[in-house]
DRENKOL-988853 format. One record per residue (C-alpha): residue number from 1; x, y, z. Coordinates in nm, 4 decimals, m for minus. Example, Ala and Ser with C-alpha at 12.3 -4.5 7.8 and 13.67 -1.06 7.14 Angstrom:
<pabas>
{paba 1,{1.2300,m0.4500,0.7800}}
{paba 2,{1.3670,m0.1060,0.7140}}
</pabas>
This chain:
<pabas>
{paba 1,{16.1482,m2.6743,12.8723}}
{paba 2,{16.0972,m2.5037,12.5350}}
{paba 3,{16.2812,m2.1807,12.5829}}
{paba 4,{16.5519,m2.3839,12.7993}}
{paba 5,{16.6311,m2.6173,12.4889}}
{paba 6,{16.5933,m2.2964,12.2401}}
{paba 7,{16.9234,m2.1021,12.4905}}
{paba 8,{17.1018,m2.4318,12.4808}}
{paba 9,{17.0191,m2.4270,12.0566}}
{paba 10,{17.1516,m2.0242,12.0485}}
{paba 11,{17.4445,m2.0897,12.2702}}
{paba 12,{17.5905,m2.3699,12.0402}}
{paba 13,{17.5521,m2.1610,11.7407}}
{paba 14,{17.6844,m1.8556,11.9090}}
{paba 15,{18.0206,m2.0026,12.0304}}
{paba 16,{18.0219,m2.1728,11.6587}}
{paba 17,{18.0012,m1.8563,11.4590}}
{paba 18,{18.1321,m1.5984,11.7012}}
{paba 19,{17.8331,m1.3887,11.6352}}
{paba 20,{17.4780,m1.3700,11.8772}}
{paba 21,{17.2120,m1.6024,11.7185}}
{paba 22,{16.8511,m1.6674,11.7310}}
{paba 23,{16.6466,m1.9531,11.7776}}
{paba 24,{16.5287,m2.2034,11.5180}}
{paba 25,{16.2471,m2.4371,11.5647}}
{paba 26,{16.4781,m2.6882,11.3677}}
{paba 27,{16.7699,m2.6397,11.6585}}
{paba 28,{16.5588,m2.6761,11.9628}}
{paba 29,{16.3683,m2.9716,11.7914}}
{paba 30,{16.7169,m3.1729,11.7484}}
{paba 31,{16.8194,m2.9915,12.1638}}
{paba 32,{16.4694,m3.1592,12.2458}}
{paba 33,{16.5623,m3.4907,12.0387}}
{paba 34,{16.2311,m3.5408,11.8742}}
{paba 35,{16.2488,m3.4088,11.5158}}
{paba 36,{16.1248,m3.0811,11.3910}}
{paba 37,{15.7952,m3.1722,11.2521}}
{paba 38,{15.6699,m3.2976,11.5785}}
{paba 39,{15.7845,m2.9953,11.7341}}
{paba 40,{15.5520,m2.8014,11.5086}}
{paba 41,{15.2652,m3.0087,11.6152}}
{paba 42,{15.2959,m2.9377,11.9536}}
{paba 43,{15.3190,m2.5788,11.9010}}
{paba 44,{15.0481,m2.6187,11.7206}}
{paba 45,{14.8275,m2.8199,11.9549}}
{paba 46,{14.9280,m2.6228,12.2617}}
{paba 47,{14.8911,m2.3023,12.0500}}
{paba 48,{15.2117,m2.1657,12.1327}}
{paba 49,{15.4053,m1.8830,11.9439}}
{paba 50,{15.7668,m2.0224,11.8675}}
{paba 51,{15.9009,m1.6247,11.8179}}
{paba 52,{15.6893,m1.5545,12.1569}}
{paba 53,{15.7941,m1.8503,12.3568}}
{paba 54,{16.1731,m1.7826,12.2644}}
{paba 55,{16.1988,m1.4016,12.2748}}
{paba 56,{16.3887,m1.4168,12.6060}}
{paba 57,{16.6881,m1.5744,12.4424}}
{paba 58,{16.6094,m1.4132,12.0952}}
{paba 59,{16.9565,m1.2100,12.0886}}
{paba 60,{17.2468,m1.3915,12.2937}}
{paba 61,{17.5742,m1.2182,12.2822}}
{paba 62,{17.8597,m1.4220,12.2442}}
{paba 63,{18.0401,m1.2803,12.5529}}
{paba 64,{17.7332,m1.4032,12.7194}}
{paba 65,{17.7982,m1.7703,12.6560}}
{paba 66,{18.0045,m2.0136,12.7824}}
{paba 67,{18.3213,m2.0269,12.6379}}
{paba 68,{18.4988,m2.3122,12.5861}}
{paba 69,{18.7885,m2.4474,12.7969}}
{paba 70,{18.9458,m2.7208,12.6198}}
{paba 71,{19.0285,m2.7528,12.2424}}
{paba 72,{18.8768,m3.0590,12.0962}}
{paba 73,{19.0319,m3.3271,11.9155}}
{paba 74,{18.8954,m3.3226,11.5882}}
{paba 75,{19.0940,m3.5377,11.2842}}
{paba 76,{18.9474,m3.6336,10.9546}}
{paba 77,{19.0353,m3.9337,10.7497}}
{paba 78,{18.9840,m4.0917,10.3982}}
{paba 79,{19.1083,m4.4008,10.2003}}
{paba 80,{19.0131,m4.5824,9.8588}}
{paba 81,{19.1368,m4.9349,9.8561}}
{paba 82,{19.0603,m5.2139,9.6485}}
{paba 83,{18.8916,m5.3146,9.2830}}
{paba 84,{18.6023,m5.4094,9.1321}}
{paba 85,{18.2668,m5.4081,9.3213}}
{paba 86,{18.4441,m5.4857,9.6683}}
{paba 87,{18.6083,m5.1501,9.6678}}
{paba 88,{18.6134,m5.0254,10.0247}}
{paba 89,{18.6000,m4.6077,10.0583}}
{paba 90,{18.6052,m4.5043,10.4376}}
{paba 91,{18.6037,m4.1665,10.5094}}
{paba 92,{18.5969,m4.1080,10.9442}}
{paba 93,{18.5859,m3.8604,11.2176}}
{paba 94,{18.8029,m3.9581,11.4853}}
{paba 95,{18.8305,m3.7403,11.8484}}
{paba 96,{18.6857,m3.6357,12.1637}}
{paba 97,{18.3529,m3.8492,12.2971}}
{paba 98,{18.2882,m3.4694,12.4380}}
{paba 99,{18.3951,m3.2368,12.1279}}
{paba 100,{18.2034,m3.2210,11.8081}}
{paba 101,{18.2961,m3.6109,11.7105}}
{paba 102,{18.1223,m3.6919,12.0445}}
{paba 103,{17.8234,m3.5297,11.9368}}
{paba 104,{17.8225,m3.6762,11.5775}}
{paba 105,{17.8484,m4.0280,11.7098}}
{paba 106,{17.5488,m4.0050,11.9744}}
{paba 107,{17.3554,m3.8236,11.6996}}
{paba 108,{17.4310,m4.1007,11.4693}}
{paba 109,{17.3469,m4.3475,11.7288}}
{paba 110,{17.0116,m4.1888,11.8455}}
{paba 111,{16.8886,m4.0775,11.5405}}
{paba 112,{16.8479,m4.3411,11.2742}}
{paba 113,{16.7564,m4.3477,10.8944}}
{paba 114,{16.5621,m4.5722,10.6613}}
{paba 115,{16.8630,m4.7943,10.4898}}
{paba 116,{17.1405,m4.6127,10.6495}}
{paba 117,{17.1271,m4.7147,11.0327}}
{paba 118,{17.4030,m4.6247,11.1722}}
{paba 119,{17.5546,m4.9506,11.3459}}
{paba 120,{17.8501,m4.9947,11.6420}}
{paba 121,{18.1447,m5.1680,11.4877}}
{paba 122,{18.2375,m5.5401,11.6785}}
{paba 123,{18.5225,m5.7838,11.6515}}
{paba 124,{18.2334,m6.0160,11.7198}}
{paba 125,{17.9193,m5.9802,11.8914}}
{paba 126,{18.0028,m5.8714,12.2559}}
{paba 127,{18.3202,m5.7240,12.1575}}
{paba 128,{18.3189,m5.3955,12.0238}}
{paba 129,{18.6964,m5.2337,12.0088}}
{paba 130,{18.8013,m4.9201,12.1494}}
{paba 131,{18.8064,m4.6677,12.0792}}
{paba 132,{18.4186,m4.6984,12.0011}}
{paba 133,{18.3344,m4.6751,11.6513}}
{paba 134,{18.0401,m4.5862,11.4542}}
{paba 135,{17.9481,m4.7299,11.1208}}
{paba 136,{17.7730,m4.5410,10.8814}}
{paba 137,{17.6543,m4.6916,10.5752}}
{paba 138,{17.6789,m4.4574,10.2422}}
{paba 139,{17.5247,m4.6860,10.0073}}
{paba 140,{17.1068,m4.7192,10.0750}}
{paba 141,{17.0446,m5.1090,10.2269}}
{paba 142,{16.7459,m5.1888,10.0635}}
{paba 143,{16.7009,m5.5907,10.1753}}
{paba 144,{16.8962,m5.8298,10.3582}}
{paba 145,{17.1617,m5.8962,10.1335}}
{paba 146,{17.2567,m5.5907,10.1410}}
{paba 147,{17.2715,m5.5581,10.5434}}
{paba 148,{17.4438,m5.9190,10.6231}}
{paba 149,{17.7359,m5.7601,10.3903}}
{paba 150,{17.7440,m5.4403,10.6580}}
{paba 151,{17.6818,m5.6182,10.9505}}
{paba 152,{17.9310,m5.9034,10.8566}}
{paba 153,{18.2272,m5.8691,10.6583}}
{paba 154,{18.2402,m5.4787,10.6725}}
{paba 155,{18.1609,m5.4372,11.0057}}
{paba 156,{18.4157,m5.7215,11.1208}}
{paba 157,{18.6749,m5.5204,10.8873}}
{paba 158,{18.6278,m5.1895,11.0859}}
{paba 159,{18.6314,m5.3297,11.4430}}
{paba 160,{18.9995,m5.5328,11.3617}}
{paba 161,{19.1356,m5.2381,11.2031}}
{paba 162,{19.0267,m4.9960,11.4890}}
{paba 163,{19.1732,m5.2900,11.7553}}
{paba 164,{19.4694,m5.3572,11.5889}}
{paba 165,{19.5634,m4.9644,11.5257}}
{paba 166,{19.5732,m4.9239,11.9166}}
{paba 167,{19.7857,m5.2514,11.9644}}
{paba 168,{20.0051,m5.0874,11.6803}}
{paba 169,{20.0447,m4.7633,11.8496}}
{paba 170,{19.8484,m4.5673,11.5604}}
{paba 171,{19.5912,m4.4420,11.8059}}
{paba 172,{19.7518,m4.3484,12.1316}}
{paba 173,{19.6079,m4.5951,12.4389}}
{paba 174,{19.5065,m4.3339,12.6590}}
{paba 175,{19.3106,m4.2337,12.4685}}
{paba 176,{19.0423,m4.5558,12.3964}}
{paba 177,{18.8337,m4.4503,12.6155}}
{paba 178,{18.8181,m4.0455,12.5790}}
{paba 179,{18.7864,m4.0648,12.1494}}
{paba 180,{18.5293,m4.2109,11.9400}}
{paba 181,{18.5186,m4.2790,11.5834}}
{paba 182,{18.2453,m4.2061,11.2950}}
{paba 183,{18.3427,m4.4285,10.9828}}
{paba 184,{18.1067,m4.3852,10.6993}}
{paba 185,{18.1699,m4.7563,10.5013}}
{paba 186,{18.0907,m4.8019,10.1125}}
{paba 187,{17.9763,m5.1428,10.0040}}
{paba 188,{17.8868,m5.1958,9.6806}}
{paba 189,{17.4980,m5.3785,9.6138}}
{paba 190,{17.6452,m5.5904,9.4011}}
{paba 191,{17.9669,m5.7088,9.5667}}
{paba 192,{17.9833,m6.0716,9.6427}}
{paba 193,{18.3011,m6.1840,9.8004}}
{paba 194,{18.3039,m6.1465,10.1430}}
{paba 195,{18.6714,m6.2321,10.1526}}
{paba 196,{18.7504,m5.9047,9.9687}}
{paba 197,{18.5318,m5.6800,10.1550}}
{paba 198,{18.6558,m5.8051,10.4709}}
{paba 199,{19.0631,m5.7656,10.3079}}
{paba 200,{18.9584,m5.3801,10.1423}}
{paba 201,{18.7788,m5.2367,10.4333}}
{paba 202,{19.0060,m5.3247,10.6804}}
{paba 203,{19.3005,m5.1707,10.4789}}
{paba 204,{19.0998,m4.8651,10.4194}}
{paba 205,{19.0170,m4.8178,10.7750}}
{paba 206,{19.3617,m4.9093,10.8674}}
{paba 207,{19.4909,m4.6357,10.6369}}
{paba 208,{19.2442,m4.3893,10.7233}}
{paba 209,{19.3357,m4.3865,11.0702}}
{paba 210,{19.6895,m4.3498,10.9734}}
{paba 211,{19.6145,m4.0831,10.7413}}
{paba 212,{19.4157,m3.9030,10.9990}}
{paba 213,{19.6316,m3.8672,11.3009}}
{paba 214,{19.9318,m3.7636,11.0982}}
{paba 215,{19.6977,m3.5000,10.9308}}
{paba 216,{19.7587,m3.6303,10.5859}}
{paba 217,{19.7901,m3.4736,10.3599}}
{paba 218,{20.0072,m3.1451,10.3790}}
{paba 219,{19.9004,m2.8290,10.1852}}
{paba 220,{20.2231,m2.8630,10.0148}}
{paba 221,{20.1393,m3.2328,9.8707}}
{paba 222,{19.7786,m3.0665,9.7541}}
{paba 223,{19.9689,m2.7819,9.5483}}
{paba 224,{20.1784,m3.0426,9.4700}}
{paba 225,{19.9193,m3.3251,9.3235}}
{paba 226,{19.6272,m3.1017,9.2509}}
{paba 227,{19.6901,m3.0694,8.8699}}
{paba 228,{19.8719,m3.3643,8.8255}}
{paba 229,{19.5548,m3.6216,8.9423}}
{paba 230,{19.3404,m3.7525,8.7751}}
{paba 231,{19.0119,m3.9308,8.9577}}
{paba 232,{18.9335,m4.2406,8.8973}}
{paba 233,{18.5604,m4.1788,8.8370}}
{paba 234,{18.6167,m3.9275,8.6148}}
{paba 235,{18.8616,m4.1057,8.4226}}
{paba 236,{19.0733,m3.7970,8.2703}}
{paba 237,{19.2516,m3.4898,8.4092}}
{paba 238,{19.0607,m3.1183,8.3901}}
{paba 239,{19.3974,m2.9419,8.3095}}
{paba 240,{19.4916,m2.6108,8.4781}}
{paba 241,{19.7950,m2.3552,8.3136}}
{paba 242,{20.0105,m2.4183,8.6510}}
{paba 243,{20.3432,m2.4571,8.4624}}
{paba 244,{20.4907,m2.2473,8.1518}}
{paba 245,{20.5276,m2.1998,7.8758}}
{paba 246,{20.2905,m2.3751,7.6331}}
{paba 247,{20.2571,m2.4067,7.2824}}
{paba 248,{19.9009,m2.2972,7.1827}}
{paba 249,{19.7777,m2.4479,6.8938}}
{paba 250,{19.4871,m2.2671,6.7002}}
{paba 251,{19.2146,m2.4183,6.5561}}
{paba 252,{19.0624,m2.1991,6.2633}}
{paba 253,{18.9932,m2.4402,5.9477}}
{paba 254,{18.6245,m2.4467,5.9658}}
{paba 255,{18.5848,m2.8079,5.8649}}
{paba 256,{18.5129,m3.0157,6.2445}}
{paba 257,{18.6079,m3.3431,6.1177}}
{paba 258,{18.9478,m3.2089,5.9839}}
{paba 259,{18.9664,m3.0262,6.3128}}
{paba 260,{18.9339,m3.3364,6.4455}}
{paba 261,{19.1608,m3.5442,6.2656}}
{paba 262,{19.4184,m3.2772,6.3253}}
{paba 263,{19.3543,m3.3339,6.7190}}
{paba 264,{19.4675,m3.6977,6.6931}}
{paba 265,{19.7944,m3.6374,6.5788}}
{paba 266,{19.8845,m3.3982,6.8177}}
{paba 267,{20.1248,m3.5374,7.0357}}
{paba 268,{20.0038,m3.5804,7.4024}}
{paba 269,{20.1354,m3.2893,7.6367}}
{paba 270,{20.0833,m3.1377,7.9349}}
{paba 271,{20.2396,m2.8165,7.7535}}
{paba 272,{19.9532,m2.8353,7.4466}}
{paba 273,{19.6738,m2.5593,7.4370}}
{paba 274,{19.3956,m2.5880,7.2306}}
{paba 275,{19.2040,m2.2985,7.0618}}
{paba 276,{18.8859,m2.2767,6.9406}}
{paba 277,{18.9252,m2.0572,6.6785}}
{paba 278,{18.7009,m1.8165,6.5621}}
{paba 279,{18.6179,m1.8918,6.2370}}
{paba 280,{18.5192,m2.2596,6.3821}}
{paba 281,{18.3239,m2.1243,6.6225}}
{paba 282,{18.1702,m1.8693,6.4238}}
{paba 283,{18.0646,m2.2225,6.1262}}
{paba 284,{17.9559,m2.4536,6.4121}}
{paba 285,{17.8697,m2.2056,6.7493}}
{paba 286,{18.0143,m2.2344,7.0721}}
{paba 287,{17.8919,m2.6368,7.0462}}
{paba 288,{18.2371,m2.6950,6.8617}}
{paba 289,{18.4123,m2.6682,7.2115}}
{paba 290,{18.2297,m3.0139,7.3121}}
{paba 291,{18.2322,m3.1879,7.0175}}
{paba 292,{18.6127,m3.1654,7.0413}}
{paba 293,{18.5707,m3.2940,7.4040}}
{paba 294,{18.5388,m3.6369,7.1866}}
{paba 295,{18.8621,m3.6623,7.0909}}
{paba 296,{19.0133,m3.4036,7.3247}}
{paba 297,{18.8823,m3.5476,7.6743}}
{paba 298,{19.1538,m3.3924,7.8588}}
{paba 299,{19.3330,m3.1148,7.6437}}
{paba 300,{19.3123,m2.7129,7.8239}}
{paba 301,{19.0533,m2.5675,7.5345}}
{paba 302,{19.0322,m2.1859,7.5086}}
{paba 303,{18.7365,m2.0409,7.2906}}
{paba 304,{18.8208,m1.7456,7.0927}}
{paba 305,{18.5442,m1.5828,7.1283}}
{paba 306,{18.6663,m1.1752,7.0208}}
{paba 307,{18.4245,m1.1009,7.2513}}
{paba 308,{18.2935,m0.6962,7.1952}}
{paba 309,{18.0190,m0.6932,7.3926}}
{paba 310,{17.7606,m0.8976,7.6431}}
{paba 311,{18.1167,m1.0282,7.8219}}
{paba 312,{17.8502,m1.2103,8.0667}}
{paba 313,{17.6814,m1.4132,7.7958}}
{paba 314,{17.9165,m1.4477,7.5730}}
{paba 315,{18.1898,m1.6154,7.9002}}
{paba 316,{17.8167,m1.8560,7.9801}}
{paba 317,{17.7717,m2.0295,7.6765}}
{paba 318,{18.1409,m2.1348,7.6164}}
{paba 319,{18.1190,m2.2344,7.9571}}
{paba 320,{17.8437,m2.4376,7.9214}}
{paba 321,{18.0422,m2.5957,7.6366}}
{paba 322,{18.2956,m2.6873,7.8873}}
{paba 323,{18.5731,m2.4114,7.7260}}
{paba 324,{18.8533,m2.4480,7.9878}}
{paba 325,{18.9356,m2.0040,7.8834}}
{paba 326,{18.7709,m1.7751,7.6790}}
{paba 327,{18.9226,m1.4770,7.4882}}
{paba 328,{18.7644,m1.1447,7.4038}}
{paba 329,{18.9140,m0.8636,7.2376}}
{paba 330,{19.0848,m0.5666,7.4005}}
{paba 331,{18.9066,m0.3343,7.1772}}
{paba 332,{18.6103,m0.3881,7.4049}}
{paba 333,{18.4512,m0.1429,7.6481}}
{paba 334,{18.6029,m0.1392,7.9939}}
{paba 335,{18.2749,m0.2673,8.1040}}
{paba 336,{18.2568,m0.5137,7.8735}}
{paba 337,{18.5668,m0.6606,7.9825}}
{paba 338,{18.5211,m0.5824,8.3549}}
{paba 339,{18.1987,m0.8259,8.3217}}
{paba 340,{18.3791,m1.1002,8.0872}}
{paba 341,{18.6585,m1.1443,8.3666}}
{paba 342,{18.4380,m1.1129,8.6706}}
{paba 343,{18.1813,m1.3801,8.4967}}
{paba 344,{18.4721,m1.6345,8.4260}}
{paba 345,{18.6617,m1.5998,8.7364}}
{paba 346,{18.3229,m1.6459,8.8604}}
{paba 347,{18.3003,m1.9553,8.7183}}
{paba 348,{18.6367,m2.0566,8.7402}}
{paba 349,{18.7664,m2.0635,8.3810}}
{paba 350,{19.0773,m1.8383,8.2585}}
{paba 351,{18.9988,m1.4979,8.1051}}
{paba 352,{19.2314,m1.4028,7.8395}}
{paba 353,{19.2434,m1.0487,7.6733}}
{paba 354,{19.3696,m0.9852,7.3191}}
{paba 355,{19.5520,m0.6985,7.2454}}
{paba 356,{19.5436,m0.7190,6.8705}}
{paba 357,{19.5453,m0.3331,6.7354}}
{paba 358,{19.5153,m0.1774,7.0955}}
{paba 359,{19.7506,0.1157,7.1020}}
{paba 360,{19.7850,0.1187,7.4808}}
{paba 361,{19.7536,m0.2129,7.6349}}
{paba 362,{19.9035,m0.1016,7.9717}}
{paba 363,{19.6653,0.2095,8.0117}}
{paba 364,{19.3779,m0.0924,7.9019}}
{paba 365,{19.4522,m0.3197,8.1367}}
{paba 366,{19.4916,m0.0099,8.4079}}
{paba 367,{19.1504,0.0200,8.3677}}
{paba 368,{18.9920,m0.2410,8.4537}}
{paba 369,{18.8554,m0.3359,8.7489}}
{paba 370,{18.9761,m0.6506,8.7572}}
{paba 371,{19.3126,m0.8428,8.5659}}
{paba 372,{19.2996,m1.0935,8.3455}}
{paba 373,{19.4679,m1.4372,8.3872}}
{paba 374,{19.6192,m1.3906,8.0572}}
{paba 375,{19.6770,m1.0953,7.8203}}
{paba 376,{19.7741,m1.1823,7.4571}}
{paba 377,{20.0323,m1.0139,7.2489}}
{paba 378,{19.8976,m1.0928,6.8913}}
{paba 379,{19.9399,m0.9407,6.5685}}
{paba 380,{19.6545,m1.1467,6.3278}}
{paba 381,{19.7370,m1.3299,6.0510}}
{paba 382,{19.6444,m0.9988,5.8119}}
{paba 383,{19.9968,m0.8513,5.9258}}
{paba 384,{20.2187,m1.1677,5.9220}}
{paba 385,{20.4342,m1.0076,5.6937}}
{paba 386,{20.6660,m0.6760,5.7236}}
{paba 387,{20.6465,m0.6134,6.0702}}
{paba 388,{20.8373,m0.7574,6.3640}}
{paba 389,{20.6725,m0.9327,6.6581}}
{paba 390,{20.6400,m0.6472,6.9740}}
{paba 391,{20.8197,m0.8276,7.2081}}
{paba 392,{20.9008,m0.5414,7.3947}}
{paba 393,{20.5995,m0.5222,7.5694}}
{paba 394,{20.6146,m0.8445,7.7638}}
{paba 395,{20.8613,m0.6523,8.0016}}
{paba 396,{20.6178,m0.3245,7.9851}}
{paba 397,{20.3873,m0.5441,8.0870}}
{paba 398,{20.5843,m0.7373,8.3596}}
{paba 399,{20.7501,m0.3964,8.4690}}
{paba 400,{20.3827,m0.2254,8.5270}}
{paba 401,{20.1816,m0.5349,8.7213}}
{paba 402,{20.4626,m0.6591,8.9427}}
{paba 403,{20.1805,m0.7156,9.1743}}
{paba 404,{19.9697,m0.9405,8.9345}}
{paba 405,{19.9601,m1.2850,8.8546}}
{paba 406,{19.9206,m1.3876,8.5354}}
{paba 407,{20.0691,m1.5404,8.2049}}
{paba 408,{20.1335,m1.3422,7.8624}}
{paba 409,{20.0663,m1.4862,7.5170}}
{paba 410,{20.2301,m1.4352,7.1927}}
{paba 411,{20.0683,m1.5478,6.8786}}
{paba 412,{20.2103,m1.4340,6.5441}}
{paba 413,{20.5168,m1.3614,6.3743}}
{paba 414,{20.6709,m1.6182,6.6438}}
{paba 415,{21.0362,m1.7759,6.4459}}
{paba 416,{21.2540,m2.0425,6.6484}}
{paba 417,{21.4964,m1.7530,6.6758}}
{paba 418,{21.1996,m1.5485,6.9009}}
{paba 419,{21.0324,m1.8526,7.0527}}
{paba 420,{21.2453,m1.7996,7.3628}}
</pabas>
């Protein structure tokens, strides 16, 4: 029985990750259906080597396995509806009873958990809808209030929604009886009005459904909305440099509360940078970057951090400070910057490189491993008279990385007749 339960185990994960697979005591525990603790103790009491036991079915080639004949239907839907504590969120699997929605629902339904037993939805008792649906709780029931407002209003809410979407036509009706559905339901411990819970969870579950059989959304609607949103919880947008140009404002009086009284007049743009400067960093330490975060919730920050060496470190702590870019200088070691870009594109902030008093910016940036999302063209504020801005080189540049993404700065010497 063991080392029939442990093939079945490798077999599943085999035809999941196209690769052979060996057996876990955690796998053949949930093949068994008893959980993997007790497993252990029978191992244990019948003194029986797991690795031993299983080494028959230790290394299962894929082309050994049965390979599927029919592709699954597998759709995944989510939907926010409502105010106040009676907000409904449903988020649901819906597809075939034998695919991998199938499985989720008789795990669900066999395996349950302290304050989030998974329930079958009904119009009312005797009655549940087709296709058969699933209720998951999200939120921990911890007394009876809590459960009559899942196994009433909620509950009620799910199985109309799911019976009503067939007489619609949103699910198909051949296929009640060959999908299931897993809806995981949010209800609020301290929502009240059963009216509303009923009214949001059925719209949410209605919508949901819609959402997932038309495969909502499309990729182009998430390039399209993805740095334009702004989630509720959070309550501000974390803005990204998706459309140029921008007007970069720097920030190097170092005096934070005229910093920050400079902040509040800026107008409000989705074209406004703000930078850290380095002589406010340098008074206050990379901390600045979140104290602005009080007046400048949503603003793209860059630190200016001229970094020279220790790229890694230097790319943490403005990170940890919540800097949306960092900057270090171009004069730095290729190995210094290699590790500065790598280390923020690790994290997934903007590197920017400086190229105040390199001579050769192209051969620079042709040696490093990797490019930076933004090279500056910047002449400091020692040389902002008798010389003309370089603006030649934004072409140099464009001309010799053709292949590379990436925006180009200019700070300095900028008139309205350049600022083009």
């Amino acid at each position: 029985m063991l080392t029939e339960a442990a093939r079945k185990e490798v077999e599943a994960r085999s035809l999941l990750s196209g690769k052979p697979a060996k057996p876990t005591v955690s796998g053949t525990a949930k093949v068994l259906g008893v959980h993997r603790d007790t497993l252990y103790s029978w191992l244990k009491e019948f003194n029986v080597d797991f690795e031993k036991a299983t080494e028959g079915v230790s290394a299962v080639e894929v082309s050994e396995v049965r390979q599927p004949t029919t592709r699954y239907t597998y759709l995944i839907g989510e939907a926010l509806v409502g105010e106040g504590n009676e907000v409904a969120h449903i988020d649901l699997l819906i597809g075939d009873k034998d695919g991998p929605v199938g499985e989720a629902f008789a795990n669900g339904l066999t395996h349950l958990s302290m304050g989030h037993t998974p329930l079958l939805a009904v119009i009312r008792p005797n009655l549940p809808p087709k296709p058969h649906t699933l209720l998951v709780p999200k939120v921990t029931i911890k007394n009876l209030e809590d459960a009559n407002k899942v196994f009433g209003p909620a509950q009620a809410a799910v199985a109309k929604a799911i019976a009503d979407a067939v007489e619609e036509g949103i699910i198909p009706r051949d296929k009640v009886d060959d999908w299931v559905v897993v809806c995981s339901v949010f209800v609020h411990p301290k929502a009240s009005d059963y009216r509303k819970i009923y009214h949001y969870n059925y719209s949410a579950t209605k919508l949901a459904l819609k959402r997932a059989l038309a495969k909502y959304p499309s990729l182009e609607k998430v390039f399209y909305d993805k740095d334009r949103a702004k989630h509720p919880m959070l309550g501000y947008r974390v803005p990204r440099l998706w459309r140029p140009p921008y007007l970069q404002i720097s920030l190097d009086i170092p005096d934070f509360e005229r910093t920050k009284k400079i902040i509040t007049q800026i107008p409000r743009s989705d074209r406004i940078i703000l930078e850290a400067g380095t002589p406010l960093i340098k008074r206050y330490g990379a901390k600045v970057i979140s104290d602005l975060r009080e007046v400048a919730k949503d603003i793209f920050i860059i630190a200016d951090l001229k970094t020279l060496d220790v790229g890694k470190v230097e790319v943490d702590i403005a990170y940890e400070e919540t800097a949306d870019g960092v900057i270090a200088a171009g004069l730095a070691s290729t190995e210094t910057l290699d590790a500065f870009i790598y280390e923020a594109k690790r994290l997934g902030i903007y590197a920017a490189i400086d190229m105040l008093n390199v001579e050769d910016p192209v051969k620079k940036l042709k040696a490093l491993r990797d490019f930076p999302d933004i090279v500056i063209i910047h002449r400091g504020i020692d040389e902002e008279t008798g010389k003309t801005v370089g603006l030649e080189l934004i072409q140099e540049l464009r001309q010799a990385f053709r292949d590379k993404k990436f925006l180009i700065a200019v700070a300095g010497g900028i008139i309205p007749e350049t600022a083009k």
